[in-house]
N, C-alpha and C positions, 0 to 999 in steps of 0.2 A: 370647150374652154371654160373655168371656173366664173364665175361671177364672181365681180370685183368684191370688196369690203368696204362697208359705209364707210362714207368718210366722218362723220361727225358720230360715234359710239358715245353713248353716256348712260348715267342710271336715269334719267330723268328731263324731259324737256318741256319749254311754257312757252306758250308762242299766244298773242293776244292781237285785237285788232288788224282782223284779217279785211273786215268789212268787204264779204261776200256780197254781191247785188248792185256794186255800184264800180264806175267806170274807173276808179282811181286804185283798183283792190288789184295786187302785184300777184295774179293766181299762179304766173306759168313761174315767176322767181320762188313760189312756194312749194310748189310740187317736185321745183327741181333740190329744195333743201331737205323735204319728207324722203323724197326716193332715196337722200344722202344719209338719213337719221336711221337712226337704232337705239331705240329705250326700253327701258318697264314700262318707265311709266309716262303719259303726255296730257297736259293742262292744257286746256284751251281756256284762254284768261279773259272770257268775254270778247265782244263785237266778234263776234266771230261773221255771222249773217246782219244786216244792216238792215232792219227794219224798220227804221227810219223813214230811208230812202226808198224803201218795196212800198212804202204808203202812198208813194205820189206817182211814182212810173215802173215797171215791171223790166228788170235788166239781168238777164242770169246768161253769157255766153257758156259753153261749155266746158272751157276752164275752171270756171265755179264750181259745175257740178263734178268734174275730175277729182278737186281740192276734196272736197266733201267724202264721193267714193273712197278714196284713197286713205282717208282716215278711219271710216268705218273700214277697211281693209285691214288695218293693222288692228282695231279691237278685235276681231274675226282670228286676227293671228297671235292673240294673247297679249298686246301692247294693255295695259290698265288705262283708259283715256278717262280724263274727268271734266266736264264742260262745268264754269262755272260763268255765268250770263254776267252780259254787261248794263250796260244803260240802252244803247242801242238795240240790242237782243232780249232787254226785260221781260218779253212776254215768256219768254224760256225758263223765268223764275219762277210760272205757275207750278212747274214740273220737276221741282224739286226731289229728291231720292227716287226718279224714272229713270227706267235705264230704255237708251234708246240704241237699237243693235249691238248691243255692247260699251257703248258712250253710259256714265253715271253723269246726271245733271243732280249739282250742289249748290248752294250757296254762296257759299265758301269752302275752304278746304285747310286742315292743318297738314302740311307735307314734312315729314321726316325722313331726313338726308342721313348720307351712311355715317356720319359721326354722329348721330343721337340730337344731333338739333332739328329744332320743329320750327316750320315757318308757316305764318300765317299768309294763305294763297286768296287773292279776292282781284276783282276787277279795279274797282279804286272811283269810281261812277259814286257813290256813296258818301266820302269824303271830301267831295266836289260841292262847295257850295252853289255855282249858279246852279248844276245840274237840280238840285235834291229842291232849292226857293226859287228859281227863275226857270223853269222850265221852258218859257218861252224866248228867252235868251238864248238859251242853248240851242232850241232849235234854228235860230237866230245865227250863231254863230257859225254853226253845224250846215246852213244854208252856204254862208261867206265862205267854210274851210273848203267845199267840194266846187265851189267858183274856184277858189284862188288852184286848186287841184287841176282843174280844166286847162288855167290858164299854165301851169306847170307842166302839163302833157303837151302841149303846144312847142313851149318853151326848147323839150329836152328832146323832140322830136328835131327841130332844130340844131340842136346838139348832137345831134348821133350822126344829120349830113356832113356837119364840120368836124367828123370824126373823134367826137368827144363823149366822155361817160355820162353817167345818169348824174346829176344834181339836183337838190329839193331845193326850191324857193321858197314853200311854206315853211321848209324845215329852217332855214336861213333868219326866214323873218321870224321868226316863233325864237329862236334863241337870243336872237339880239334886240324886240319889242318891249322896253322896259315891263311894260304891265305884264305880259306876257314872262318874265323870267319870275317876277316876283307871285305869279300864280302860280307857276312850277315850284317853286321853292316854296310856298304857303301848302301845295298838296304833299309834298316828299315830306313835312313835318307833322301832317297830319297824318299818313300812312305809315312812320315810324310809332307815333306815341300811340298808336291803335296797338302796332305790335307788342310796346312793352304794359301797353294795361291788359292784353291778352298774357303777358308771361309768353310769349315766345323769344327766338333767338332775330329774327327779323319778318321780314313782309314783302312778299314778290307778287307783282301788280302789271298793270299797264294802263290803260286809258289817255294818258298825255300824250302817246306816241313820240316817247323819247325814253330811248332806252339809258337805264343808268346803273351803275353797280358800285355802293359806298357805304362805308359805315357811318353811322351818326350817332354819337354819344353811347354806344355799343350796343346798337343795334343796327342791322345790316338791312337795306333798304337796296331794294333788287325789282328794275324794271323791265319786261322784256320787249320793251318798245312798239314796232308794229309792222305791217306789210301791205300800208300805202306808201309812208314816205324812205322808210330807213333801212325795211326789209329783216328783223334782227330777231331773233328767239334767245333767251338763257338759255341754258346747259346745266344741269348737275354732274360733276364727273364720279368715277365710284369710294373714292375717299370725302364725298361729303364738299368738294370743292365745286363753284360757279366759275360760270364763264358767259361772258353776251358774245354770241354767233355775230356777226356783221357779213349777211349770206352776200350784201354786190362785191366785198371785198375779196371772201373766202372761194368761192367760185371759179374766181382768175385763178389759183392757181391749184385747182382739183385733179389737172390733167400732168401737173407735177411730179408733183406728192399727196399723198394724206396727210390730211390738215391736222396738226398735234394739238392733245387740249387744252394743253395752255398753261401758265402757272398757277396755281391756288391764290383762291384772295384769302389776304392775310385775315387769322381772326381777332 
């Protein structure tokens, strides 16, 4: 019998904040979007591993190490992967232009898409004020987010007896916490003007864990969110078009049909 065909084919995929190591990291919803993918080429946009949280107690089930394998699998099978570190993962910035099994660890990265536009590829950890002046803040808050994550696994564990989907409560409270919008919207302005003092076309990021795809003042400001709370990777399709994956959605209905890629975001 032929082996099916990916369901998600593209020229290009970013997938960020996977945060490997720790109890809130969605490994088997990710493995099951990789086994569904086919690229050139695949950006790991930071937090990939959380080492952070390996500082204080040692958590790797074997889903972790799956995720991992499965990606050194595809550089093995010619996929281009390029890891570029996060805040979380910083210590991976030692090792910059290393190639580890085939993984290039970068910086950053300028990606050009099949229409000749180049987009500036970074984590977004950088552009983060408390990150870069309160260091202790963040770890601070970073303690609060994998409480409030704890209590969300609880939550939707409960939900799944009363026969209900997944739902984020961090994701809920994070959109609607005034402060909390108007940080979101202070870093999507700082991630765009980075883009145009770089002279590129836009900037595809992650670290908020909120995936978004818009233009702003004509530059295209592209997140590929995360897989603790939202589960979501961008796409490039082979005309140079984006797409955000939203893998708890697309899933439901794989045994349908193959999931089509979507219309072009306008330029």
């Amino acid at each position: 019998m032929p082996e099916a065909s990916p369901a998600v084919r593209c020229r290009a995929a970013f997938i960020s904040d996977i945060h490997l190591g720790t109890k809130g990291c969605q490994a088997d919803l990710l493995l099951e979007f990789i086994r569904e993918l086919e690229c050139d080429t695949l950006y790991l946009v930071g937090d990939i591993v959380d080492g952070w949280k390996m500082k204080s107690g040692w958590y790797w089930p074997q889903g972790h190490n799956d995720v991992v394998q499965k990606i050194l699998r595809l550089a093995r099978k010619g996929v281009r992967v390029v890891y570029v570190p996060g805040n979380h993962d910083d210590r991976i910035r030692d090792f910059c232009g290393v190639h580890f099994g085939g993984v290039v660890v970068a910086r950053d990265a300028i990606h050009e898409a099949a229409d000749g536009r180049r987009y500036l590829v970074t984590h977004g950890d950088e552009f983060d004020g408390v990150v870069q002046n309160a260091k202790w803040l963040a770890f601070l808050g970073d303690w609060s987010y994998r409480a409030l994550l704890g209590l969300n696994t609880h939550f939707n564990r409960l939900r799944k007896l009363m026969g209900l989907g997944y739902w984020s409560l961090s994701a809920f409270l994070k959109h609607r916490v005034k402060d909390a919008v108007a940080f979101i919207d202070q870093f999507e302005t700082a991630m765009a003007d980075e883009a145009r003092r770089r002279g590129v076309a836009g900037v595809i990021c992650g670290h908020i864990h909120k995936a978004e795809m818009r233009e702003m003042d004509g530059v295209l400001y592209l997140n590929d969110g995360d897989w603790v709370e939202s589960c979501t990777a961008l796409v490039e399709g082979f005309e140079g078009e984006f797409r955000i994956v939203h893998w708890l959605e697309e899933r439901k209905v794989l045994a349908a049909q193959p999931i089509p890629f979507a219309e072009p975001l306008a330029a």
